[in-house]
C-alpha positions as CSV (number, residue, x, y, z in Angstrom):
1,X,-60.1,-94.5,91.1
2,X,-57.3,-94.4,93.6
3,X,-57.6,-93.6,97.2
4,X,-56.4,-89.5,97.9
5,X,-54.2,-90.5,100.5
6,X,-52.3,-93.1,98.0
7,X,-52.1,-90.2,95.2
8,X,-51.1,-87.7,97.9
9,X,-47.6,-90.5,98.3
10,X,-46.8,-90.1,95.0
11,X,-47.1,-85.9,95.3
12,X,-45.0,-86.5,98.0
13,X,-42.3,-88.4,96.5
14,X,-42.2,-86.3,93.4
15,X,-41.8,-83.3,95.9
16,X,-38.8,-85.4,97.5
17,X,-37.3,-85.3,93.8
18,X,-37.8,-81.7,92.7
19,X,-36.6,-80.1,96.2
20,X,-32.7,-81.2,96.2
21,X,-33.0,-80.6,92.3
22,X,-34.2,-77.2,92.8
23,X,-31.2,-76.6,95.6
24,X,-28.7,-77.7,93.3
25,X,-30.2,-75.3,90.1
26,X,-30.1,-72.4,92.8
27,X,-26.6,-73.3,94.1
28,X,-25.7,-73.4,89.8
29,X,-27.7,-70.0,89.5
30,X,-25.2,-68.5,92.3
31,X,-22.2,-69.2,90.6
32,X,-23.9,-67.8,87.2
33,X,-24.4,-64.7,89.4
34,X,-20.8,-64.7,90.6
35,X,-19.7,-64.9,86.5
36,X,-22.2,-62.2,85.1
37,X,-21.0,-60.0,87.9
38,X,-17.1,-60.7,87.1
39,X,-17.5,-59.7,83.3
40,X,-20.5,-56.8,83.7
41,X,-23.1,-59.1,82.4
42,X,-27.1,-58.7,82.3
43,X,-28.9,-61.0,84.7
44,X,-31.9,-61.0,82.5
45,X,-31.4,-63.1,79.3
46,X,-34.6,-63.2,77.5
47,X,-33.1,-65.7,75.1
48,X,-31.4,-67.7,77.3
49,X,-34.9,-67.9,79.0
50,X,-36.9,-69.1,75.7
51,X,-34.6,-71.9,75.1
52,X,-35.1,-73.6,78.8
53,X,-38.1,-73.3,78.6
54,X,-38.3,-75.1,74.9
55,X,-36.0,-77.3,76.4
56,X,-38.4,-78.0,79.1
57,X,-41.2,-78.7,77.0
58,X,-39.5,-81.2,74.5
59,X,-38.8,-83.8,77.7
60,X,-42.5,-84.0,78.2
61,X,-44.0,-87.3,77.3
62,X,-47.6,-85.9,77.6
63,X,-47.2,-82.3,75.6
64,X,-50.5,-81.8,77.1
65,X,-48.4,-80.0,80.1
66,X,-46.7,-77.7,77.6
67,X,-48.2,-74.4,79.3
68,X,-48.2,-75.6,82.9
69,X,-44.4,-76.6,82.3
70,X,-43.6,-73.4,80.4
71,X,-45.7,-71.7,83.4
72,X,-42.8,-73.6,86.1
73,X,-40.0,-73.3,84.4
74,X,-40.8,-69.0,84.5
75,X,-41.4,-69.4,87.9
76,X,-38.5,-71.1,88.6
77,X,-35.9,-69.3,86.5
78,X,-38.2,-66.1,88.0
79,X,-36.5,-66.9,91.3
80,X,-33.4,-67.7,90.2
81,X,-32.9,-64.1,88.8
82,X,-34.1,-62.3,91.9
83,X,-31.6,-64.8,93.6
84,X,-28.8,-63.6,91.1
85,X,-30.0,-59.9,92.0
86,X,-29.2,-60.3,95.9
87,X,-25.8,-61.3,94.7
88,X,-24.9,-58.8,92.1
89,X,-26.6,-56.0,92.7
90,X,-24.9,-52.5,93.5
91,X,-25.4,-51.2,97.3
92,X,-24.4,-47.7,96.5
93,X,-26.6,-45.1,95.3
94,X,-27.1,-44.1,92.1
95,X,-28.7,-40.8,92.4
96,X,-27.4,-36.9,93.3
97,X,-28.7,-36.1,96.5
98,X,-29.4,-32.3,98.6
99,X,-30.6,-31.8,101.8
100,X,-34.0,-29.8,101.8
101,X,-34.5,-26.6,102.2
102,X,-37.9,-25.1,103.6
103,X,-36.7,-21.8,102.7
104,X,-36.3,-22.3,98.9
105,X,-38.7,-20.6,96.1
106,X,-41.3,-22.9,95.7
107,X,-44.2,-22.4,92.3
108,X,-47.7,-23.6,92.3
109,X,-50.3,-23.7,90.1
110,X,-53.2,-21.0,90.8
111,X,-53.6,-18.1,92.9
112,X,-53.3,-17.2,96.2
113,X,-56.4,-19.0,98.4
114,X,-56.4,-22.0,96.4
115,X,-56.0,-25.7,97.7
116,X,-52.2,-25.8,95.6
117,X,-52.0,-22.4,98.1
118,X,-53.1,-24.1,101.3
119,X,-50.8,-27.4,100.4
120,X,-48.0,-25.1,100.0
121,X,-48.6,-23.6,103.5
122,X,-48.8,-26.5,105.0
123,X,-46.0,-28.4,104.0
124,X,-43.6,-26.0,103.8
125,X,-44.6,-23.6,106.4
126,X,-47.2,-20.3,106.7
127,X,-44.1,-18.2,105.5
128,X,-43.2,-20.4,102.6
129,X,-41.3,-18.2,99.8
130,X,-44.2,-19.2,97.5
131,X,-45.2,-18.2,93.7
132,X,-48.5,-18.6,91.7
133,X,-47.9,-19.7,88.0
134,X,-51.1,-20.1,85.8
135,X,-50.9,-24.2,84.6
136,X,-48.9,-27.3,85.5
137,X,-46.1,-26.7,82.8
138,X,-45.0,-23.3,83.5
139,X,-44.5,-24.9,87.3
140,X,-42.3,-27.3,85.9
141,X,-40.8,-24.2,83.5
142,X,-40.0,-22.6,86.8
143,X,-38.6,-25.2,88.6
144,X,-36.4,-25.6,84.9
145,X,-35.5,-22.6,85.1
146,X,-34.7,-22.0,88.8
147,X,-37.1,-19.4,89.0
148,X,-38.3,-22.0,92.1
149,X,-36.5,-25.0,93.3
150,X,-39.6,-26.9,94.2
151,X,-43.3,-27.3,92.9
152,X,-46.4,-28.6,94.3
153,X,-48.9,-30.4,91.9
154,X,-52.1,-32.3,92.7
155,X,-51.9,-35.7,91.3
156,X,-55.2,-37.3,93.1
157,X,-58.3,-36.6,94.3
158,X,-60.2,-39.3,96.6
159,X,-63.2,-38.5,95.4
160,X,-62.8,-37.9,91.4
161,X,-59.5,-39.9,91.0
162,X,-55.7,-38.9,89.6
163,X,-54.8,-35.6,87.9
164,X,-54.2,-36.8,84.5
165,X,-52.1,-33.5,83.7
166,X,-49.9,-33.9,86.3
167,X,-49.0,-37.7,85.8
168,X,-48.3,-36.7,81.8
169,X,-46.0,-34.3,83.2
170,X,-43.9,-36.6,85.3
171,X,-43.0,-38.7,82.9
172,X,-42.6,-35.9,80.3
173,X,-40.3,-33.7,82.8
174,X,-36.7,-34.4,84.4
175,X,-38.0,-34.1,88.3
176,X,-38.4,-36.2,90.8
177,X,-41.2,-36.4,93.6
178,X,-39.6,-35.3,97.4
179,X,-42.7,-35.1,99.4
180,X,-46.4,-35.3,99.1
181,X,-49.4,-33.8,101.0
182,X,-52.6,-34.6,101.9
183,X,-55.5,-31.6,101.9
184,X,-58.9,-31.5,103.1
185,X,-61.1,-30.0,100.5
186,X,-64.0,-28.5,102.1
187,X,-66.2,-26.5,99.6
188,X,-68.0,-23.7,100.5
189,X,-70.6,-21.7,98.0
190,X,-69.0,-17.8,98.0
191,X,-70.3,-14.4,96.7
192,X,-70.2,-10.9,97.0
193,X,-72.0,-9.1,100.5
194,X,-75.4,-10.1,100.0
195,X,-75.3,-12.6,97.7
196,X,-77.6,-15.7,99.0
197,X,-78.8,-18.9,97.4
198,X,-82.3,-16.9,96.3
199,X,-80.0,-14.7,94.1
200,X,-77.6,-16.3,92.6
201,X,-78.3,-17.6,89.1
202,X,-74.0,-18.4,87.9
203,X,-71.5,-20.6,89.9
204,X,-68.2,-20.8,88.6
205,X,-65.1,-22.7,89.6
206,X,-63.0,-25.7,88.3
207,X,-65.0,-28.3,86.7
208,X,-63.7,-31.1,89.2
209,X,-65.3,-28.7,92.3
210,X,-68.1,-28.6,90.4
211,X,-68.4,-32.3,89.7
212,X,-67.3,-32.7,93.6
213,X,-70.5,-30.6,94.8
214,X,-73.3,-32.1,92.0
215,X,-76.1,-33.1,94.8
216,X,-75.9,-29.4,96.3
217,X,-75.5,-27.7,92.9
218,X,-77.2,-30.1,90.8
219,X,-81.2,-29.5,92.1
220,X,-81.1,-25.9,91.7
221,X,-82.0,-23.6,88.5
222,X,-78.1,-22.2,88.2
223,X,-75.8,-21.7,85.0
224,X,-72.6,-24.1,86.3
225,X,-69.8,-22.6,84.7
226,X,-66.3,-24.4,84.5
227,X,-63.3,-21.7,85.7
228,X,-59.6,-22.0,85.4
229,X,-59.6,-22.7,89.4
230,X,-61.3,-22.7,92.5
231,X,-59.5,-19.1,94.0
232,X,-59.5,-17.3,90.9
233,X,-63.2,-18.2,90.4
234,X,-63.7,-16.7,93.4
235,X,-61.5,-13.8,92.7
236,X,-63.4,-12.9,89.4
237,X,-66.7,-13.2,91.6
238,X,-65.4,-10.3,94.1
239,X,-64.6,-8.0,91.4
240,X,-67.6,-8.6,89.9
241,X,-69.5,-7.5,92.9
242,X,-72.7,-9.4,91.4
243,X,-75.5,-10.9,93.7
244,X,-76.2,-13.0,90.6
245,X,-72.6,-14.4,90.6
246,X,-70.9,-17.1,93.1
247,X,-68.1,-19.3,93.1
248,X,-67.4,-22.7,94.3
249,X,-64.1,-21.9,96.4
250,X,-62.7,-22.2,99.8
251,X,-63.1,-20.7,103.1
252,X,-60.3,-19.1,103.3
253,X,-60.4,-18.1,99.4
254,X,-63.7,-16.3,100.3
255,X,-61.8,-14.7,103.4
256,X,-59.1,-13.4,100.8
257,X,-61.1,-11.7,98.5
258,X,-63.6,-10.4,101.0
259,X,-66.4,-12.8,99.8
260,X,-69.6,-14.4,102.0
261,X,-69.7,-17.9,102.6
262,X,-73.1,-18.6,101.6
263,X,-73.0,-22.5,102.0
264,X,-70.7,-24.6,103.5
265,X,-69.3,-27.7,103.0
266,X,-71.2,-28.3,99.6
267,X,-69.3,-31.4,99.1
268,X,-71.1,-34.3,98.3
269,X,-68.4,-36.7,100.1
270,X,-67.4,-34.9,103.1
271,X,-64.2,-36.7,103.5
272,X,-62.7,-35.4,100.3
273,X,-59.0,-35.2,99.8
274,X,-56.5,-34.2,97.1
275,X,-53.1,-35.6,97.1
276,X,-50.4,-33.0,96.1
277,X,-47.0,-33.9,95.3
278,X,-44.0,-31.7,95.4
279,X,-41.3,-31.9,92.8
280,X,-37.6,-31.0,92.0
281,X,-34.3,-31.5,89.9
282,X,-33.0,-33.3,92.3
283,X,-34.0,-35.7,95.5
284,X,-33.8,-34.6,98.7
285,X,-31.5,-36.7,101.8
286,X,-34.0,-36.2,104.2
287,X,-35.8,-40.0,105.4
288,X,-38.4,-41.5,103.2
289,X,-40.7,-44.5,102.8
290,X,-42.4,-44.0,100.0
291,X,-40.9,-45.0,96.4
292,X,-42.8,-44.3,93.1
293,X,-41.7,-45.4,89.8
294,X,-43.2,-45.5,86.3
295,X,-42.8,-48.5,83.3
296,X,-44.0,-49.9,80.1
297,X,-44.6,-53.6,79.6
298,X,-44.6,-55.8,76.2
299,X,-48.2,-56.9,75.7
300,X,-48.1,-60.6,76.3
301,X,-49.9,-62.8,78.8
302,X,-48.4,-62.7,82.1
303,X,-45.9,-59.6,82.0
304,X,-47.9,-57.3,84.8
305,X,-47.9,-60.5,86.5
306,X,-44.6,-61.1,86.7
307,X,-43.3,-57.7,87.3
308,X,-46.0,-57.8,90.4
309,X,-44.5,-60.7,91.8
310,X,-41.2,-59.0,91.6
311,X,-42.1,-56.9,94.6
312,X,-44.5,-59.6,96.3
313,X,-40.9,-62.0,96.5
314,X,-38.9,-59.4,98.0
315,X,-41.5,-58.2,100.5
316,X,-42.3,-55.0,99.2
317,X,-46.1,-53.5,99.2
318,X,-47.1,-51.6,96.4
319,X,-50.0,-48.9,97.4
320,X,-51.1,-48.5,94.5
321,X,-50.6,-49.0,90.4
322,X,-52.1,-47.0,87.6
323,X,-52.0,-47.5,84.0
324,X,-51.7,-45.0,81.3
325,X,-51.9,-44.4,77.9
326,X,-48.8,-44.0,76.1
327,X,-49.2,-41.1,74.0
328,X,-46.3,-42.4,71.4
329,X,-49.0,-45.3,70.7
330,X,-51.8,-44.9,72.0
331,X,-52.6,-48.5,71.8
332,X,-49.6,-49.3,74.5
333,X,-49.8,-48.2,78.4
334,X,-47.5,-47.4,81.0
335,X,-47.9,-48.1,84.2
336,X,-47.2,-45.3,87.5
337,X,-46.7,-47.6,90.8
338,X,-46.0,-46.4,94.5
339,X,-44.3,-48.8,96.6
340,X,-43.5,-48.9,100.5
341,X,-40.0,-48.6,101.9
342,X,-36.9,-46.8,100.5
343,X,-34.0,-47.2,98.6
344,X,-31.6,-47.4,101.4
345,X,-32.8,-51.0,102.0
346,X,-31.2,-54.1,99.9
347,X,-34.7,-55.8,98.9
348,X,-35.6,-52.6,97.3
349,X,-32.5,-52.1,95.4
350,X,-33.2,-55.1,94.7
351,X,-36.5,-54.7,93.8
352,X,-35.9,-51.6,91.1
353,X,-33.0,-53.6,89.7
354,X,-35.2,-56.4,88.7
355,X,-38.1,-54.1,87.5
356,X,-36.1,-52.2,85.7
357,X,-34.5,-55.6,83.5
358,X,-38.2,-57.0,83.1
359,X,-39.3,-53.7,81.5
360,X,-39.1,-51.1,79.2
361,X,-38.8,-47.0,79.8
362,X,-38.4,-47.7,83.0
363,X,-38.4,-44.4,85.7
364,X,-37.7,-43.9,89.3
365,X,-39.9,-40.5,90.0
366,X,-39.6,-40.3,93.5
367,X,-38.7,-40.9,96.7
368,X,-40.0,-39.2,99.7
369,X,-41.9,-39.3,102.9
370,X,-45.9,-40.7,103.2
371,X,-48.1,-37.8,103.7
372,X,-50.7,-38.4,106.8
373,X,-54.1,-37.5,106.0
374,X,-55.1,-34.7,108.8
């Protein structure tokens, strides 16, 4: 066996080889670049791509290297395209913009008192011209419709995970994601004047409070019953007037409909927080640095790797990616992926230009500003 240091000379010298072989494919990959962009040509060619790396495989004395070499030769012509990108793509941008307005009709889903309610308030302002509308779709309708130029939707919760509703919607609906908005969901038990935890016997609210409160609720002799929401649980409870009858709902829910606060929090994770978004027709001029986009990926080894290392070579985090199902074939996903930064910058044009070649159904949803957690 040879010495390490003597089979570390020939990695060197091999290195010494590829290096000024690799400069010159680059410099070659410019000027492809310069022609694709002269004659509105794609930079991704997936043929093109299959036959260098055939090519690649068929110089190979010892075939045994036929994946690691069809492995390089992706990686190679991987950077090469990015490096075409730089070159070609277009710095001006390709989507209608409108300066925000606080002022506007805005829908949510609910009623008045409910965490949609308190997200509303707070990102728009107490005196926010603000609408209830009974589900997710008939917020969307409105926004349509321009009963409402902007919506706010949950789309996660820290504690039981994403909306799925509202994720179907976004890439069902024409609307993009301006801002978001973190909210502090604090839980209290409510009911009617006198109401107390010896009386009650029913708790209604949304089934995800419910879930989010199973250690305080879950020891106890009561009838849990899933409700349309949290403030119109609480609502139906005050006109009930029942000592038998409480709600899982907020404070200040409880404070609108002249309810008791019997418990609170009844969380089981005290630091639980819902993510809303809020949507529109169109995106809004106002700074952002937060980008969220949506695609679908053929089913063969290495595609979500790639696309990852799309953003990973140009610098750009993503936050966080979630797959779902695509309801077309259920068999297939999609993929929903929030990214750091904003279009305004080169690597992320860049970026979306590249993602969108190396996929299928590809969406920009959104860009916007981060929302801070209180």
């Amino acid at each position: 066996m040879r010495d390490l240091d003597d089979i570390r000379k020939d990695i060197n010298a091999a290195d010494a080889g590829i290096v000024p072989l690799f400069e010159k494919r680059m410099r070659a990959a410019g000027e492809v670049a310069d022609f694709k962009k002269a004659r509105g040509m794609e930079i991704f060619q997936a043929a093109r791509e299959d036959e260098v790396k055939k090519r690649a495989v068929g110089m190979l004395e010892d075939k045994s290297f036929a994946s690691e070499t069809e492995d390089l030769m992706t990686a190679v012509m991987d950077i090469s395209k990015l490096y075409q990108l730089r070159r070609t793509v277009d710095p001006s941008d390709p989507y209608e913009r409108e300066p925000f307005d606080a002022a506007a009709p805005v829908a949510y889903q609910g009623v008045a008192g409910s965490f949609s309610s308190q997200a509303v308030a707070e990102f728009f302002g107490e005196g926010a011209k603000a609408s209830a509308y009974p589900t997710f779709a008939s917020v969307c309708d409105a926004i349509e419709s321009g009963e409402a130029k902007y919506g706010v939707l949950p789309l996660e919760n820290s504690t039981i995970g994403s909306v799925v509703e509202a994720y179907d919607l976004l890439g069902a609906r024409s609307m993009y994601i301006v801002g978001e908005q973190w909210v502090q969901v604090k839980h209290a038990l409510v009911g009617c004047d006198g109401a107390d935890e010896s009386t009650v016997r029913k708790v209604y609210s949304k089934a995800e409070a419910l879930a989010q409160c199973s250690e305080y609720l879950g020891g106890r002799d009561w009838e849990l019953i899933p409700y349309a929401n949290t403030a119109a649980a609480a609502k139906m409870v005050a006109e009930m007037r029942d000592v038998s009858v409480a709600a899982v709902a907020s404070e200040s829910a409880a404070r609108l409909y002249g309810l008791d606060v019997i418990a609170c929090p009844v969380n089981t994770e005290k630091d639980n927080y819902t993510r809303f978004i809020v949507i529109a027709k169109k995106l809004t001029d106002a700074p952002a640095d937060k980008v969220t986009v949506s695609f679908g990926l053929d089913n063969e080894r290495g595609a979500l790797y790639r696309m990852l290392g799309i953003f990973a070579r140009l610098g750009i985090n993503m936050s966080k990616i979630e797959s779902r199902p695509d309801k077309s074939n259920p068999a297939k996903y999609y993929f929903v992926a929030d990214l750091e930064g904003n279009c305004g910058s080169p690597e992320m044009k860049c970026a979306l230009s590249a993602a969108r070649s190396a996929s299928h159904d590809f969406r920009f949803l959104g860009e916007y500003r981060k929302g801070r957690l209180q």
